[in-house]
C-alpha positions as CSV (number, residue, x, y, z in Angstrom):
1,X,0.0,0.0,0.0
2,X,1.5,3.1,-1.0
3,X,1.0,6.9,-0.7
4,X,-1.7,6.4,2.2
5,X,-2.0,8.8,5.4
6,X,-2.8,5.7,7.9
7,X,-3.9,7.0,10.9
8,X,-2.8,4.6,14.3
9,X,-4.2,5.2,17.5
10,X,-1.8,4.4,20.7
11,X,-3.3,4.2,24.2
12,X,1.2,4.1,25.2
13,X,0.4,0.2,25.9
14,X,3.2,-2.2,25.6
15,X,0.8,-4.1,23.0
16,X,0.5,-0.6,21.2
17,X,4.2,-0.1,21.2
18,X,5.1,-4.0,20.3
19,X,2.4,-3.9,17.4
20,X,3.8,-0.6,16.2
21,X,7.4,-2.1,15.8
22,X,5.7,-5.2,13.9
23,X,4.0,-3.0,11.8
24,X,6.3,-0.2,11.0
25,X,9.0,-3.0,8.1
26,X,5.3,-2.7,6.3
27,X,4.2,0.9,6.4
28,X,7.8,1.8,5.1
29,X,7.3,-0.7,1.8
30,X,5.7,2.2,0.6
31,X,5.5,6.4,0.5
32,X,3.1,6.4,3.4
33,X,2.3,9.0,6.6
34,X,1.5,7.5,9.3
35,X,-0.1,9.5,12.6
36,X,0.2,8.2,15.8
37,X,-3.0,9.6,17.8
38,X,-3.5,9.8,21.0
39,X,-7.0,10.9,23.4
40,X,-5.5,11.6,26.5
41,X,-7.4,12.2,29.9
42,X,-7.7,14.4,32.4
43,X,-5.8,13.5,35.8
44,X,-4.4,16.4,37.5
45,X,-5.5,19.5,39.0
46,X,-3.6,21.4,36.6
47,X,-4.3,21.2,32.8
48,X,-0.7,22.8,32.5
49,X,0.6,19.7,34.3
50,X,-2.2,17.0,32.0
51,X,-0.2,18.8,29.1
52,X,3.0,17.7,30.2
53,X,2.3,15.1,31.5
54,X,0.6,13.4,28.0
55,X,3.8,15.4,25.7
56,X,6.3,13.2,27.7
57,X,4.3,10.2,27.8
58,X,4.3,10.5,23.9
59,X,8.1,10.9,23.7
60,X,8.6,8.1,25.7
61,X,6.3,5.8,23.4
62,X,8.3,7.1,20.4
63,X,11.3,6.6,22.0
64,X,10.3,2.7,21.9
65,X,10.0,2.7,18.8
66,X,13.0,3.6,17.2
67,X,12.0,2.6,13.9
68,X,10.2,5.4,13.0
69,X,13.1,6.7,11.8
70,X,13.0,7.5,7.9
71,X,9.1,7.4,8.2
72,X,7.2,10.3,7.8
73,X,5.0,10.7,11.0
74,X,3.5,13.0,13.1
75,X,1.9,13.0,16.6
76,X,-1.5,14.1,17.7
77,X,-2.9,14.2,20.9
78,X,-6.0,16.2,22.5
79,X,-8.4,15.6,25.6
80,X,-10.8,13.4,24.6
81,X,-12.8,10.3,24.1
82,X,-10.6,7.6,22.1
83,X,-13.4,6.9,19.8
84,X,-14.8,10.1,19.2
85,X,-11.1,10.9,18.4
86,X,-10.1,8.0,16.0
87,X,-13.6,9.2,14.3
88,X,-13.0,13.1,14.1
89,X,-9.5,12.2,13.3
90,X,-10.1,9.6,9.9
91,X,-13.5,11.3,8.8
92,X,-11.0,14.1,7.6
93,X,-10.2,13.7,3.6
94,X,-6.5,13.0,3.5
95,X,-7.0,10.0,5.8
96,X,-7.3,7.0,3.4
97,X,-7.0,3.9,6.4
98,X,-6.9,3.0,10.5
99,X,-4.3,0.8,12.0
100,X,-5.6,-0.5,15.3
101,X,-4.0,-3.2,17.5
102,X,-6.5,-5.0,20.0
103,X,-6.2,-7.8,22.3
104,X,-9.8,-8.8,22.1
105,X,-12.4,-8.8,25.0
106,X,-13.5,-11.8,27.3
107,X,-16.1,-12.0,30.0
108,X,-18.3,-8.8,30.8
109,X,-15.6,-7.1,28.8
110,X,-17.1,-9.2,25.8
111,X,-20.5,-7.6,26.6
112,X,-19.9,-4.1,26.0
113,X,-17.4,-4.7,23.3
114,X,-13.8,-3.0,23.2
115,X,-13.1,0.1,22.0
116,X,-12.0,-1.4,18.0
117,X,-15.4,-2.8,17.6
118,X,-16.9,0.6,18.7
119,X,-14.2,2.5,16.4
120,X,-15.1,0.0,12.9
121,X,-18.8,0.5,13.9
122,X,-18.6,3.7,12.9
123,X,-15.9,4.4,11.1
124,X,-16.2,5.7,7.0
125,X,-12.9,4.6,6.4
126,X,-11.0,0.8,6.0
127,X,-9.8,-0.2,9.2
128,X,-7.1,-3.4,9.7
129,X,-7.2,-4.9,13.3
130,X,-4.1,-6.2,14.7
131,X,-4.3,-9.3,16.9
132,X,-2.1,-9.5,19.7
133,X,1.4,-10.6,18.4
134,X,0.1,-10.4,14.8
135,X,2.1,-9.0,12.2
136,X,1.8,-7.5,8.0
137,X,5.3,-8.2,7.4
138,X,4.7,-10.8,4.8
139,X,0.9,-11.3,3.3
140,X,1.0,-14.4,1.1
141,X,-2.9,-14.9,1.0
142,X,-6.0,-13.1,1.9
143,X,-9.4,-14.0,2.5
144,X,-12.4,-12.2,1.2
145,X,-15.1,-13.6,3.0
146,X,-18.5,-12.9,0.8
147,X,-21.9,-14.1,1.0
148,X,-23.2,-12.8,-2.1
149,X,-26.2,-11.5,-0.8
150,X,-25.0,-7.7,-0.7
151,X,-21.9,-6.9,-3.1
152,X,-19.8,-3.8,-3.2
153,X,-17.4,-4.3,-6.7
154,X,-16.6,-0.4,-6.1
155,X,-14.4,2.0,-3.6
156,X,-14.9,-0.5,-0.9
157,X,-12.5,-3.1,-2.6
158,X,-9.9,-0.8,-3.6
159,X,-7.9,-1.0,-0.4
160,X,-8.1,-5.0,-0.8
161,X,-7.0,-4.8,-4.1
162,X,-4.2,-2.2,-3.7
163,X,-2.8,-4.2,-1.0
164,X,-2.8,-7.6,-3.3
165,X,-1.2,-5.8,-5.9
166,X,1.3,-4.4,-4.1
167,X,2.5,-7.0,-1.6
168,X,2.0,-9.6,-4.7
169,X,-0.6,-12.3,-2.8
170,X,-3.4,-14.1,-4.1
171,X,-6.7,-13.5,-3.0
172,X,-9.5,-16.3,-2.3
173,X,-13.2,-15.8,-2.3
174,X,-14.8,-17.6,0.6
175,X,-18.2,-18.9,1.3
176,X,-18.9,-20.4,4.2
177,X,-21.9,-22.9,4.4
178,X,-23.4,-22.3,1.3
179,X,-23.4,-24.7,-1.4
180,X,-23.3,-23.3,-4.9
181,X,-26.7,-24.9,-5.6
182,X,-28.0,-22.4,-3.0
183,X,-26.8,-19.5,-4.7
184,X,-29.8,-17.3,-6.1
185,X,-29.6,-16.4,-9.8
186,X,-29.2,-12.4,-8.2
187,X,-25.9,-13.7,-6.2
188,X,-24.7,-15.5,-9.1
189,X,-24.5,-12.4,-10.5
190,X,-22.9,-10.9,-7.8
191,X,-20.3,-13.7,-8.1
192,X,-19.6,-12.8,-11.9
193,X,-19.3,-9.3,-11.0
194,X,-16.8,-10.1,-8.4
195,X,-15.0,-12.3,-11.0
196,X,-14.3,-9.6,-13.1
197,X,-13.4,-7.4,-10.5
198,X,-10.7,-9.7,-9.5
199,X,-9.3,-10.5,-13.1
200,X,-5.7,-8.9,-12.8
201,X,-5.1,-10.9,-9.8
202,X,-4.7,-14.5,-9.0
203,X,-7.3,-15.4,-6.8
204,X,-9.6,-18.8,-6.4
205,X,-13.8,-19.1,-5.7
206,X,-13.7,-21.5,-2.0
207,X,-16.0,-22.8,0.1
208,X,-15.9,-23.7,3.8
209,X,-18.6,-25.6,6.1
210,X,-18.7,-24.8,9.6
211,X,-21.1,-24.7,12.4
212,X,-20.6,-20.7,12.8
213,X,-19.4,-18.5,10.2
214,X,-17.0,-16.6,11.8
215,X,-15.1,-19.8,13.5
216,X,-14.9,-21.2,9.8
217,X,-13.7,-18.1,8.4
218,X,-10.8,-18.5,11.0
219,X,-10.2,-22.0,10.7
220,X,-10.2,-21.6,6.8
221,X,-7.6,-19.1,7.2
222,X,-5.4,-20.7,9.8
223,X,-5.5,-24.0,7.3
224,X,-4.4,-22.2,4.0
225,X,-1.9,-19.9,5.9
226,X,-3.9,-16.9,4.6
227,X,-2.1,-13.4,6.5
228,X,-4.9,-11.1,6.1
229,X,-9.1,-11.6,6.0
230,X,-10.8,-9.2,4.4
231,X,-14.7,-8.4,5.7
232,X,-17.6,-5.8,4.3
233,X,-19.2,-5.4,7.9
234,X,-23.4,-5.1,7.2
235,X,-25.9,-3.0,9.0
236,X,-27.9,-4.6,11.1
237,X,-31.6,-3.3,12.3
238,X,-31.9,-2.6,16.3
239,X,-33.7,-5.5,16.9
240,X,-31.2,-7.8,15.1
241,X,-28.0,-5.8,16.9
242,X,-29.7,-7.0,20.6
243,X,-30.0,-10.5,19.6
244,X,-27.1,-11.6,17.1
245,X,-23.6,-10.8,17.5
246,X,-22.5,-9.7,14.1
247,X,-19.9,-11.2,12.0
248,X,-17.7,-8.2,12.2
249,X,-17.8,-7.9,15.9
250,X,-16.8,-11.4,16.4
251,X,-14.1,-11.6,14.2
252,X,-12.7,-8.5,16.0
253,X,-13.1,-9.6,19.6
254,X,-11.6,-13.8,17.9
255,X,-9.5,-13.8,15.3
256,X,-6.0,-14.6,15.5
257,X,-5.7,-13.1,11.9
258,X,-5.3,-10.1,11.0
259,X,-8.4,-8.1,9.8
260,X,-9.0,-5.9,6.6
261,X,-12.4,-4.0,7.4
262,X,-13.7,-2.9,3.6
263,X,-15.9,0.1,4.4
């Protein structure tokens, strides 16, 4: 991916630093600008003293990471709430993707969701989630997982498709537990589309039979050594949102493998 301004939010964590120094080999493969963003929070008496306070906190974290060096970056930091933030911050025009690292959410965490799945809910731009100790380094094979149903052959597969043809990796098409008999003539078409979409790329039509989507879409791309799955999160009604967990939201808060959210 090249000529992006990729916007990466740190909370100063040592995940956040770690996944920054995994990432950074891959943001400099191309002429991108990256901004690290920070909300920070109010603690002290003294905003003076919050100030300072957050400014050296963000020289320390940039201090672990010495390979920003020879990568154009800035830092940006302001009182706030992370995800209104990460929102104000990528709804502005020059920001063309969100980096976000997450260690997923267990228990009553699990419940009210972390604060990546509250970020892609909303987000307008392409998001990738970084598992804990996952890494872009080399991406040999993506998934697009596609039901066929709903099919977006326009700006939402661009970043996909920039990122196959410049890291050189093939791209499969997954289904998972639908049999091409059960296809509708309408998602037919929506496969034909996608077909020619994907014509100046190598890239195969799979499918994959699980007892829950989103585990087989993991355990598809833990068998095929895929590096990167690629998702085009729906919109689901009120009613629906209280009593399914939707696909993207799992994936996020499960996977192992590294996320591509096509918005």
């Amino acid at each position: 991916m090249k000529n992006l301004q990729i916007i990466y939010p740190t909370d100063f964590s040592e995940l956040s630093i770690d996944t920054l120094n995994a990432l950074i080999p891959f943001l400099k493969q191309g002429n991108n600008r990256l901004v690290l963003l920070h909300a920070a929070q109010r603690k002290r008496k003294s905003l003076a003293a919050d100030k300072v306070a957050t400014q050296e906190a963000f020289d320390h974290f940039v201090s672990a990471c010495p390979g920003l060096t020879g990568l154009q970056y800035e830092c940006r930091w302001d009182f706030a709430i992370s995800k209104e933030l990460i929102l104000q911050e990528s709804d502005k025009v020059e920001c063309d993707l969100v980096i976000m690292a997450t260690k997923g959410a267990k228990g009553l965490d699990r419940l009210w969701g972390s604060k990546t799945e509250a970020v892609v809910r909303d987000a307008i731009v392409p998001i990738i989630v970084l598992p804990k100790g996952a890494a872009l380094t080399e991406v040999n094979r993506i998934v697009l997982a596609v039901d066929y149903e709903e099919l977006s052959c326009d700006h939402r597969l661009s970043p996909l498709l920039q990122l196959a043809d410049h890291m050189k990796t093939e791209i499969d098409v997954l289904t998972v537990n639908r049999k091409e008999e059960q296809l509708s003539r309408k998602e037919k078409m929506h496969r034909k589309q996608l077909k020619y979409r994907l014509q100046d790329f190598p890239h195969r039509f799979s499918y994959h039979f699980e007892n829950e989507v989103g585990e087989g879409l993991i355990k598809y791309a833990k068998a095929h050594r895929a590096s990167l799955i690629a998702i085009m999160p729906r919109d689901y009604h009120f009613l629906e949102s209280i009593f399914h967990e939707s696909l993207s939201r799992k994936m996020i808060l499960d996977s192992p493998v590294p996320l591509l959210i096509l918005k």
